[in-house]
Phi, psi and omega in degrees: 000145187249027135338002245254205193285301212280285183287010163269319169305300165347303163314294169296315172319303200294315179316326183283345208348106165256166164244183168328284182305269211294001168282225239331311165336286183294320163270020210049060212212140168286156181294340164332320204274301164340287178320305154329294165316285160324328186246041157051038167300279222203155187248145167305136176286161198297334197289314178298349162316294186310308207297306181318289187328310177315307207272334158241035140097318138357103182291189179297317164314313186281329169311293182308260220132035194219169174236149198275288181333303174325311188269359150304316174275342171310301194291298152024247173303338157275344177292308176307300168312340163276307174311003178278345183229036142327310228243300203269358186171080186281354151330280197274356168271321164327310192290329189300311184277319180320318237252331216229311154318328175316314193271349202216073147274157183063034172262129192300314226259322127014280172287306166335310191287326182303318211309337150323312203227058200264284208116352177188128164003279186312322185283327175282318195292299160347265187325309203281305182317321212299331197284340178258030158251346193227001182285144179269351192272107177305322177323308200301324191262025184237327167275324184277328157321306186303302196293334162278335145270030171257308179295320199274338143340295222293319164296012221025063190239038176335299178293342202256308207288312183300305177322333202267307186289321177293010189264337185285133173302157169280079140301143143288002178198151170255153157308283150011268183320315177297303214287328150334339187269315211259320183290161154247147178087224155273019149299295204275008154290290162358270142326316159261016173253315174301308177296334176298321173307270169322323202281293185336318168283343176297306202301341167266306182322292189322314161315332214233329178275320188278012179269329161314310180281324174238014163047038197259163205241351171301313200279323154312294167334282170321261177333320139302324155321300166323311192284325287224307197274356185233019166326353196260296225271117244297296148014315185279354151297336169282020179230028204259009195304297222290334197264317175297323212269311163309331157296335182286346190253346171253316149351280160339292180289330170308317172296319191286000000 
């Protein structure tokens, strides 16, 4: 953000006009440390959030200078704009979220969003440990899990890949899914058209692991039927990969 912390007290002070010593006064604190702040040397420790806020009348929201909804729909939408080339130009959704980092580093959802589209092994296990020592978000940190035992596999780091995957819990249910139940109105339209979607790509993932085991060319068949069958519906362009990439594995086997 091109905001910080440091020109908002700076800001706010002056509005108070105060000087440096007495905001240090008033917080017990030397004014050395104030100057550091403003002059985006060093940030106030956390404890110390509450008290500025107070002393200048202000919330916590208004301290950053940001509004967490605001900045939620920010990130939002740049994330939506990379997935629009997830698939078709993983390049430029890769350039987006980096691109984005500038303004948000170290934002989990962000990051969260790269680990799609990094392209190499070393850069995911990178990503994915820092978001599951520090994410507060499970999701996030269950998805990072995943993507981390998909890269150390892709290194033959077999025992590393299982340890990683066995950390995600087993559910039998989504939130997303429950909340379908639950919700009314465009809530639960909403909640069940995102599980319908997710679940629809598990049942295509899930085709392609058991056509690995039992090599049955029925099971393909059937997932393109599928996809086949929701051809109306506007969504269904983000799958069409899976139909190219299943004729291509029944090529194959027709060839071996």
């Amino acid at each position: 953000m091109n905001i910080t912390i440091g020109n908002k007290i700076k800001q706010l002070r002056k509005e108070k006009n105060i000087t440096q010593e007495q905001l240090a006064n008033a917080l017990n604190i030397s004014f050395q440390a104030i100057s550091k702040w403003e002059t985006n040397i060093a940030t106030p420790e956390i404890s110390m959030i509450p008290k500025l806020a107070n002393y200048f009348k202000v919330t916590i929201d208004d301290l950053f200078d940001y509004n967490l909804k605001e900045l939620e729909n920010k990130i939002t939408v740049i994330c939506d704009e990379a997935y629009k080339y997830r698939e078709s130009d993983p390049a430029e959704a890769k350039r987006i979220l980096t691109e984005a980092l500038k303004d948000y580093p170290d934002n989990d959802i962000i990051l969260n969003n790269l680990l799609y589209v990094t392209g190499d092994a070393d850069e995911t296990i990178q990503i994915a440990n820092k978001l599951i020592l520090t994410t507060n978000d499970d999701s996030v940190k269950y998805d990072s899990l995943r993507f981390l035992a998909f890269a150390y596999k892709q290194k033959g780091d077999y025992e590393i890949a299982v340890a990683a995957i066995e950390q995600i819990p087993e559910l039998y249910f989504t939130k997303l899914g429950e909340a379908a139940f639950i919700y009314e109105g465009e809530k639960k339209y909403e909640a069940a058209e995102k599980q319908f979607w997710i679940s629809f790509e598990q049942v295509l993932q899930m085709s392609v692991k058991l056509y690995e085991v039992d090599q049955s060319e029925q099971r393909l068949h059937q997932a393109v039927d599928f996809i086949d069958i929701l051809k109306f519906q506007p969504k269904i362009y983000n799958f069409e990969n899976y139909k190219e990439y299943f004729n291509k594995l029944l090529h194959k086997k027709r060839l071996d």
